[in-house]
N, C-alpha and C positions, 0 to 999 in steps of 0.2 A: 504494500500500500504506500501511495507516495504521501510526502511533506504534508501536500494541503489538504486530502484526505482526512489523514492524523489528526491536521488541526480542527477543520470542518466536523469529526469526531468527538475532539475534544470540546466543539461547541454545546454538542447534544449533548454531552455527556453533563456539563455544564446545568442545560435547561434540566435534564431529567435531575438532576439534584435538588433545583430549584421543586419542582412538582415532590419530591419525594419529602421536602420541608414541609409542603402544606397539607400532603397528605397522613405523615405521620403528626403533625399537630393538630390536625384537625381528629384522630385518632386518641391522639393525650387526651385533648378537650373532650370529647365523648366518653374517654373512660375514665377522666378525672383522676386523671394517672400518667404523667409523662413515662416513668421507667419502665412502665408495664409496657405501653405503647415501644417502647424503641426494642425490649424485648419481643414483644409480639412480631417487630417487623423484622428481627435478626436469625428469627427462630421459622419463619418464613423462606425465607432466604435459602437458612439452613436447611430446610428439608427439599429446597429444590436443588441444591447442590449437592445432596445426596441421591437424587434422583439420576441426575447428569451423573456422578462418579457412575449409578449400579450399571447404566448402558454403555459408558464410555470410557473402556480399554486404555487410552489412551490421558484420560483424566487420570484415573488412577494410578498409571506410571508416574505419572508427577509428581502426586502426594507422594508416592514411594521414595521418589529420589529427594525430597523435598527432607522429609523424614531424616533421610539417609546423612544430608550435609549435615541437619543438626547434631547427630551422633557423632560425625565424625567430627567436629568440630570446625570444618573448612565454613562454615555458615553461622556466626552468633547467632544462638537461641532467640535471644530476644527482638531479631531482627524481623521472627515472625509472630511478633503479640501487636503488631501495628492494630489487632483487631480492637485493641484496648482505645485508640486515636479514634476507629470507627464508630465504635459503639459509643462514645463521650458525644460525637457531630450528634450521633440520633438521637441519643437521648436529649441535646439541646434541642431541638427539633420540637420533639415531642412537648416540653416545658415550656418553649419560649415562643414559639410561632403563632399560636392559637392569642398570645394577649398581642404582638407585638407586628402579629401581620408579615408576607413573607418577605416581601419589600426591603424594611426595616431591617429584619433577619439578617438575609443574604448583605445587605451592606455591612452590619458586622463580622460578619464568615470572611465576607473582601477583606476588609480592612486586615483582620490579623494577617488572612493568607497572603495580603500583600506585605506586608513587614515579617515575615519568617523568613519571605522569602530570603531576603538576604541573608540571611545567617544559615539558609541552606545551602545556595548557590556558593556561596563565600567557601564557608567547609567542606563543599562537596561528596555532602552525605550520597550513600545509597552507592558510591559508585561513580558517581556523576563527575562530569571536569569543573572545574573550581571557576569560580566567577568575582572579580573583585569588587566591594561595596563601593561604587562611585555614585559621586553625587545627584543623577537623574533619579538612581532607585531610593535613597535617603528621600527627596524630595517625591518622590511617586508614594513612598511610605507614608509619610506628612499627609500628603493628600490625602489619601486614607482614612484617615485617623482624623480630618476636618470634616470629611464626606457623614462619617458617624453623628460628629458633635451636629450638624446642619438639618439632616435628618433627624436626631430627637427632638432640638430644639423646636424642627418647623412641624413635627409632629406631636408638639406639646407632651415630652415622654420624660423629660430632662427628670421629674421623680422616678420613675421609673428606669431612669438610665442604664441602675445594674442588668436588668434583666437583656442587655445586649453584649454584657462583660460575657455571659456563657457563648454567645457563639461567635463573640471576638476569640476566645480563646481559643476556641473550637474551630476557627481557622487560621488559629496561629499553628495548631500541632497538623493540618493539613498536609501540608510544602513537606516536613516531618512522614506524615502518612504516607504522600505520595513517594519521595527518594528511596525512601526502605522498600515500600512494596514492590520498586523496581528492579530494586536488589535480589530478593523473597523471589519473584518471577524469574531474571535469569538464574539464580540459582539451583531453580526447580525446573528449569526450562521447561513452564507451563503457568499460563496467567489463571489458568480454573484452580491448578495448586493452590495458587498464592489468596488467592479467592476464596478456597474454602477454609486456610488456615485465619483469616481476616474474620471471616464470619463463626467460625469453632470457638473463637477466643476470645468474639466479643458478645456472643453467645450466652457463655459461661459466665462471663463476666459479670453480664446482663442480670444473669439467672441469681448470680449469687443477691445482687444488692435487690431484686425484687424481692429474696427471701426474707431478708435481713426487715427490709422495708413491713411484711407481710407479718413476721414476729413481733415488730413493736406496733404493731396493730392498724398501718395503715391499711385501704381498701382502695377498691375501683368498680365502677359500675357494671354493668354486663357487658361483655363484648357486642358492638354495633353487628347489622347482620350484612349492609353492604357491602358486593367485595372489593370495591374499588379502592376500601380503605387499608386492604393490606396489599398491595402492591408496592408498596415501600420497599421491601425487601429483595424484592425483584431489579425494582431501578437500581438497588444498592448493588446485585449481583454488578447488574450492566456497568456502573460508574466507575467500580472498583478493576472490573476485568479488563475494560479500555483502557485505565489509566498506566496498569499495571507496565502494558505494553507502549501506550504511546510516549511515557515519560525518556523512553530510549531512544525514539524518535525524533523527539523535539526537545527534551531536557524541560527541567522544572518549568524556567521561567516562561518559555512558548506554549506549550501546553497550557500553564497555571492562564496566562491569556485569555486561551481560548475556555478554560472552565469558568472562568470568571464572564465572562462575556456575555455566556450562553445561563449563568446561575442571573444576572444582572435585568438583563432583557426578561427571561421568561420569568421573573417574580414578577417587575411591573405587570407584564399581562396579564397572568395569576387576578393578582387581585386588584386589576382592572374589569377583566373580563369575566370573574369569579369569584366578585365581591364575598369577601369574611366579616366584613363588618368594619374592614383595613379600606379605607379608599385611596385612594391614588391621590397625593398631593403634589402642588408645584414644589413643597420643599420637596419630597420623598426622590419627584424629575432631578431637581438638582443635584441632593444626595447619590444619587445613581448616576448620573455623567459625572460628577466628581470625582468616582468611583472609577470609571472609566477611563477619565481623564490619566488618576492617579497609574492604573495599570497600564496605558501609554505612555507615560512620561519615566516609568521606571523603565521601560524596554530600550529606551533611548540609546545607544553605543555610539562612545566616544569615534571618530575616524583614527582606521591605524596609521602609527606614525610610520613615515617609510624610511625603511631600513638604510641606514648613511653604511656608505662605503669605508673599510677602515684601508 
Protein backbone atom coordinates (compact mmCIF):
# COMPACT_ATOMS: atom_id res chain seq x y z
CA UNK A 1 0.00 0.00 0.00
CA UNK A 2 1.45 3.27 -0.85
CA UNK A 3 2.24 6.64 1.27
CA UNK A 4 -1.02 8.22 0.63
CA UNK A 5 -3.14 5.32 1.15
CA UNK A 6 -1.50 4.83 4.75
CA UNK A 7 -2.24 8.36 5.30
CA UNK A 8 -5.81 8.53 3.80
CA UNK A 9 -6.05 5.23 6.32
CA UNK A 10 -4.93 6.90 8.88
CA UNK A 11 -7.64 9.52 8.35
CA UNK A 12 -10.50 7.00 8.85
CA UNK A 13 -8.90 5.42 11.24
CA UNK A 14 -8.90 8.84 12.90
CA UNK A 15 -12.94 9.51 12.28
CA UNK A 16 -13.70 5.81 13.53
CA UNK A 17 -12.06 6.99 16.99
CA UNK A 18 -13.97 9.99 16.80
CA UNK A 19 -17.57 7.73 16.44
CA UNK A 20 -16.15 5.14 18.92
CA UNK A 21 -15.93 8.39 21.69
CA UNK A 22 -19.43 8.87 21.26
CA UNK A 23 -20.48 5.72 21.06
CA UNK A 24 -18.95 4.35 24.11
CA UNK A 25 -20.13 7.49 26.04
CA UNK A 26 -23.11 7.56 25.03
CA UNK A 27 -22.99 3.78 26.51
CA UNK A 28 -21.38 5.01 30.10
CA UNK A 29 -24.21 7.49 30.17
CA UNK A 30 -26.84 4.65 29.73
CA UNK A 31 -25.24 2.51 32.15
CA UNK A 32 -24.22 5.18 34.59
CA UNK A 33 -21.10 3.49 34.46
CA UNK A 34 -18.18 4.78 32.48
CA UNK A 35 -15.74 1.56 33.57
CA UNK A 36 -18.36 -0.81 32.88
CA UNK A 37 -18.97 0.69 29.40
CA UNK A 38 -15.05 0.62 28.25
CA UNK A 39 -15.00 -2.95 29.61
CA UNK A 40 -18.03 -3.88 27.88
CA UNK A 41 -16.55 -2.58 24.62
CA UNK A 42 -12.89 -4.34 25.30
CA UNK A 43 -14.42 -7.42 26.03
CA UNK A 44 -16.36 -7.13 22.73
CA UNK A 45 -13.43 -6.70 20.97
CA UNK A 46 -12.04 -9.49 22.66
CA UNK A 47 -14.40 -12.05 21.64
CA UNK A 48 -14.13 -11.08 18.03
CA UNK A 49 -10.52 -11.57 18.07
CA UNK A 50 -10.90 -14.66 19.35
CA UNK A 51 -13.12 -15.52 16.67
CA UNK A 52 -10.49 -14.39 13.88
CA UNK A 53 -7.59 -16.30 15.87
CA UNK A 54 -10.05 -19.82 15.95
CA UNK A 55 -10.38 -19.47 11.63
CA UNK A 56 -7.17 -17.94 11.04
CA UNK A 57 -3.91 -20.04 10.98
CA UNK A 58 -2.04 -17.41 10.34
CA UNK A 59 -3.22 -15.08 13.29
CA UNK A 60 -2.29 -17.54 15.41
CA UNK A 61 1.26 -17.96 14.33
CA UNK A 62 1.63 -14.45 15.52
CA UNK A 63 0.51 -14.66 18.83
CA UNK A 64 2.97 -17.79 18.84
CA UNK A 65 5.93 -15.90 17.87
CA UNK A 66 4.80 -12.86 19.72
CA UNK A 67 4.78 -15.01 22.87
CA UNK A 68 7.96 -16.52 21.91
CA UNK A 69 10.00 -12.98 21.91
CA UNK A 70 8.76 -12.22 25.22
CA UNK A 71 10.25 -15.53 26.66
CA UNK A 72 13.18 -15.03 25.16
CA UNK A 73 13.62 -11.90 26.13
CA UNK A 74 14.73 -10.24 22.43
CA UNK A 75 11.13 -8.26 23.20
CA UNK A 76 10.52 -6.34 26.73
CA UNK A 77 7.43 -7.67 28.38
CA UNK A 78 6.16 -4.70 28.88
CA UNK A 79 6.25 -3.50 25.47
CA UNK A 80 3.17 -5.44 25.16
CA UNK A 81 0.78 -4.15 28.15
CA UNK A 82 0.34 -0.96 25.77
CA UNK A 83 -3.23 -2.47 26.37
CA UNK A 84 -3.20 -0.78 29.64
CA UNK A 85 -2.65 3.05 27.26
CA UNK A 86 -5.98 1.53 25.57
CA UNK A 87 -8.08 0.76 27.89
CA UNK A 88 -7.32 4.20 30.04
CA UNK A 89 -8.58 6.30 26.10
CA UNK A 90 -11.89 4.04 26.63
CA UNK A 91 -12.47 4.22 29.68
CA UNK A 92 -12.05 8.24 29.31
CA UNK A 93 -14.48 8.00 26.75
CA UNK A 94 -16.90 6.36 28.48
CA UNK A 95 -16.67 9.18 31.68
CA UNK A 96 -16.02 12.11 29.83
CA UNK A 97 -17.96 12.33 26.54
CA UNK A 98 -21.54 11.82 27.57
CA UNK A 99 -21.06 15.53 29.90
CA UNK A 100 -18.49 17.04 27.64
CA UNK A 101 -19.71 16.22 24.07
CA UNK A 102 -17.39 14.69 21.60
CA UNK A 103 -16.13 17.80 20.01
CA UNK A 104 -14.61 19.13 23.20
CA UNK A 105 -13.28 15.58 23.87
CA UNK A 106 -11.20 14.94 20.92
CA UNK A 107 -9.78 18.49 21.26
CA UNK A 108 -8.39 17.36 24.57
CA UNK A 109 -7.13 13.66 23.14
CA UNK A 110 -5.29 16.45 20.30
CA UNK A 111 -3.88 18.57 22.55
CA UNK A 112 -1.96 15.86 24.67
CA UNK A 113 -1.39 13.65 21.51
CA UNK A 114 0.01 16.79 20.11
CA UNK A 115 2.61 17.51 22.97
CA UNK A 116 3.80 13.80 23.56
CA UNK A 117 4.45 13.85 20.52
CA UNK A 118 7.71 15.33 20.92
CA UNK A 119 9.12 13.47 23.55
CA UNK A 120 8.29 10.56 21.36
CA UNK A 121 9.64 11.51 18.07
CA UNK A 122 12.65 13.05 20.18
CA UNK A 123 13.41 9.49 21.94
CA UNK A 124 12.50 7.53 19.33
CA UNK A 125 10.53 5.11 21.03
CA UNK A 126 9.17 1.96 19.46
CA UNK A 127 11.96 1.76 17.03
CA UNK A 128 11.36 4.75 15.24
CA UNK A 129 14.22 7.32 13.82
CA UNK A 130 14.63 10.08 16.36
CA UNK A 131 13.32 13.47 15.55
CA UNK A 132 14.61 16.64 17.04
CA UNK A 133 12.31 19.09 19.21
CA UNK A 134 12.51 22.37 17.02
CA UNK A 135 10.79 25.11 17.54
CA UNK A 136 7.55 24.74 14.86
CA UNK A 137 6.46 21.54 17.14
CA UNK A 138 7.00 23.58 20.75
CA UNK A 139 4.87 26.16 19.04
CA UNK A 140 2.40 23.50 17.29
CA UNK A 141 2.26 22.08 21.08
CA UNK A 142 1.40 25.62 22.48
CA UNK A 143 -1.37 25.72 20.04
CA UNK A 144 -2.78 22.99 21.48
CA UNK A 145 -2.95 23.56 24.79
CA UNK A 146 -4.76 27.29 23.68
CA UNK A 147 -7.13 25.32 21.40
CA UNK A 148 -8.29 23.59 24.93
CA UNK A 149 -8.38 26.61 27.07
CA UNK A 150 -10.78 28.58 23.89
CA UNK A 151 -12.83 25.68 23.61
CA UNK A 152 -13.83 25.59 27.43
CA UNK A 153 -13.96 28.94 27.95
CA UNK A 154 -16.25 29.48 24.77
CA UNK A 155 -18.15 26.55 25.99
CA UNK A 156 -18.79 27.95 29.34
CA UNK A 157 -16.80 24.49 30.83
CA UNK A 158 -13.93 26.52 32.54
CA UNK A 159 -15.72 24.65 36.15
CA UNK A 160 -15.71 21.98 34.68
CA UNK A 161 -12.25 22.02 33.11
CA UNK A 162 -10.92 18.87 34.99
CA UNK A 163 -13.05 16.78 33.22
CA UNK A 164 -10.82 17.30 29.88
CA UNK A 165 -7.46 16.69 32.13
CA UNK A 166 -8.65 12.73 31.59
CA UNK A 167 -8.54 12.71 27.88
CA UNK A 168 -5.80 15.26 27.65
CA UNK A 169 -3.87 12.78 29.39
CA UNK A 170 -5.26 10.11 27.48
CA UNK A 171 -3.74 11.48 24.51
CA UNK A 172 -0.70 12.37 25.96
CA UNK A 173 0.01 8.39 26.51
CA UNK A 174 -1.33 7.96 22.62
CA UNK A 175 2.12 8.94 20.60
CA UNK A 176 3.25 6.37 23.67
CA UNK A 177 0.51 3.76 22.44
CA UNK A 178 1.02 4.18 19.01
CA UNK A 179 5.46 3.69 18.96
CA UNK A 180 5.32 0.56 21.17
CA UNK A 181 2.49 -1.12 19.26
CA UNK A 182 4.71 -0.61 16.26
CA UNK A 183 7.34 -2.32 17.98
CA UNK A 184 4.76 -5.27 19.59
CA UNK A 185 3.73 -5.73 15.46
CA UNK A 186 7.04 -6.11 13.88
CA UNK A 187 8.05 -8.15 16.49
CA UNK A 188 5.28 -10.47 16.19
CA UNK A 189 5.36 -9.99 12.59
CA UNK A 190 1.42 -9.80 12.77
CA UNK A 191 -0.61 -6.60 13.60
CA UNK A 192 -3.84 -9.09 14.71
CA UNK A 193 -0.86 -10.39 17.40
CA UNK A 194 -0.29 -7.00 18.58
CA UNK A 195 -4.19 -6.46 18.52
CA UNK A 196 -5.18 -9.08 20.41
CA UNK A 197 -2.30 -8.68 23.07
CA UNK A 198 -3.79 -4.62 23.21
CA UNK A 199 -7.15 -5.98 23.84
CA UNK A 200 -6.20 -9.27 26.43
CA UNK A 201 -4.49 -6.61 28.77
CA UNK A 202 -6.75 -4.07 28.74
CA UNK A 203 -9.32 -6.46 29.12
CA UNK A 204 -8.19 -7.70 32.33
CA UNK A 205 -7.23 -4.69 33.24
CA UNK A 206 -10.66 -3.44 32.71
CA UNK A 207 -12.19 -6.43 34.49
CA UNK A 208 -10.18 -6.19 37.54
CA UNK A 209 -11.07 -2.34 38.45
CA UNK A 210 -14.89 -3.01 37.47
CA UNK A 211 -14.44 -5.75 40.34
CA UNK A 212 -12.88 -3.74 42.65
CA UNK A 213 -15.59 -0.81 41.72
CA UNK A 214 -18.41 -3.63 42.06
CA UNK A 215 -17.15 -4.79 45.95
CA UNK A 216 -17.24 -1.32 47.23
CA UNK A 217 -20.77 -1.22 46.17
CA UNK A 218 -20.90 0.65 43.16
CA UNK A 219 -23.74 -0.20 40.32
CA UNK A 220 -24.83 0.30 36.70
CA UNK A 221 -28.15 0.01 35.02
CA UNK A 222 -29.01 -2.72 32.65
CA UNK A 223 -27.31 -3.07 29.74
CA UNK A 224 -29.10 -0.99 26.75
CA UNK A 225 -30.52 -3.43 24.12
CA UNK A 226 -29.39 -1.55 20.92
CA UNK A 227 -26.46 -2.97 19.10
CA UNK A 228 -25.06 -0.15 17.67
CA UNK A 229 -23.83 0.76 21.02
CA UNK A 230 -21.38 -1.96 21.31
CA UNK A 231 -19.44 -1.46 18.40
CA UNK A 232 -16.95 0.35 20.10
CA UNK A 233 -14.80 -2.48 20.33
CA UNK A 234 -14.81 -3.32 16.90
CA UNK A 235 -13.75 0.32 15.79
CA UNK A 236 -11.06 -0.31 18.40
CA UNK A 237 -10.01 -3.71 16.67
CA UNK A 238 -9.82 -1.47 13.30
CA UNK A 239 -7.84 1.67 14.86
CA UNK A 240 -5.49 -0.26 16.70
CA UNK A 241 -4.67 -2.95 13.73
CA UNK A 242 -4.17 0.03 11.12
CA UNK A 243 -2.04 1.95 13.26
CA UNK A 244 -0.02 -0.87 14.23
CA UNK A 245 1.00 -1.04 10.70
CA UNK A 246 0.80 2.37 9.35
CA UNK A 247 3.14 3.96 12.15
CA UNK A 248 6.01 2.05 10.00
CA UNK A 249 4.96 3.69 7.07
CA UNK A 250 4.64 7.14 7.85
CA UNK A 251 6.27 7.31 11.57
CA UNK A 252 4.45 8.90 14.51
CA UNK A 253 4.25 12.23 13.42
CA UNK A 254 2.51 11.70 9.62
CA UNK A 255 0.37 9.37 10.77
CA UNK A 256 -0.48 11.09 14.31
CA UNK A 257 -1.74 13.94 11.29
CA UNK A 258 -3.73 12.10 9.63
CA UNK A 259 -5.49 10.43 13.05
CA UNK A 260 -5.93 13.76 14.38
CA UNK A 261 -7.45 15.17 11.23
CA UNK A 262 -9.98 12.56 10.65
CA UNK A 263 -10.69 12.38 15.14
CA UNK A 264 -11.18 16.56 14.58
CA UNK A 265 -13.57 16.79 11.53
CA UNK A 266 -15.73 13.67 12.39
CA UNK A 267 -16.48 14.94 16.14
CA UNK A 268 -17.67 18.23 14.76
CA UNK A 269 -20.12 16.21 12.60
CA UNK A 270 -20.95 13.95 15.38
CA UNK A 271 -22.54 16.24 17.17
CA UNK A 272 -23.55 18.51 14.48
CA UNK A 273 -25.30 16.02 12.68
CA UNK A 274 -26.10 13.88 15.93
CA UNK A 275 -26.81 16.21 18.37
CA UNK A 276 -26.15 14.84 22.29
CA UNK A 277 -27.21 17.65 23.75
CA UNK A 278 -23.39 19.13 22.74
CA UNK A 279 -24.17 21.73 19.94
CA UNK A 280 -21.64 22.83 17.77
CA UNK A 281 -20.35 26.39 18.71
CA UNK A 282 -18.32 29.10 16.96
CA UNK A 283 -15.94 28.67 19.94
CA UNK A 284 -15.85 24.75 19.69
CA UNK A 285 -15.12 25.82 15.19
CA UNK A 286 -12.22 27.66 16.53
CA UNK A 287 -11.07 25.23 19.17
CA UNK A 288 -10.96 22.65 16.31
CA UNK A 289 -8.85 24.77 13.58
CA UNK A 290 -6.61 25.73 16.38
CA UNK A 291 -6.35 22.39 16.69
CA UNK A 292 -5.58 21.93 13.21
CA UNK A 293 -3.64 24.72 12.88
CA UNK A 294 -1.55 23.40 15.98
CA UNK A 295 -0.97 19.92 14.14
CA UNK A 296 0.22 21.81 10.86
CA UNK A 297 2.52 24.04 12.28
CA UNK A 298 4.28 21.34 14.33
CA UNK A 299 4.91 19.20 10.96
CA UNK A 300 6.69 22.33 9.74
CA UNK A 301 10.62 21.09 8.80
CA UNK A 302 13.22 23.39 8.82
CA UNK A 303 15.06 23.22 4.88
CA UNK A 304 18.26 21.04 4.92
CA UNK A 305 21.32 22.93 5.01
CA UNK A 306 23.53 21.95 2.08
CA UNK A 307 26.34 20.02 2.63
CA UNK A 308 29.75 22.69 2.40
CA UNK A 309 32.44 21.09 0.68
CA UNK A 310 35.57 20.46 3.01
Amino acid sequence: MSGILWLLASVAAGAGLAVQSRVNGELGARLEHGMLAALVSFAVGLALLGVILLVSPGSRAGVRRLVGVIRDGSMPWWYASTGLLGAFLVATQGLVVGTTGVALYTVGVVAGQTTSALAVDRAGFGGLARKPITAPRVLGALLALVAVGIALAGAGAIDGAWLVVLPFVAGLLQSFQQAFGGLVQRHARSAIAQTVSNFLVGTVALAIIVGIQALAGVTARPLPAEPWLYVGGVLGIVFIYLMSIAVHHLGVLTMGLGVICGQVVASLLLDWLVPAGHPVTVWSLIGAALTIAAVAVSAIRRPARAIRAV
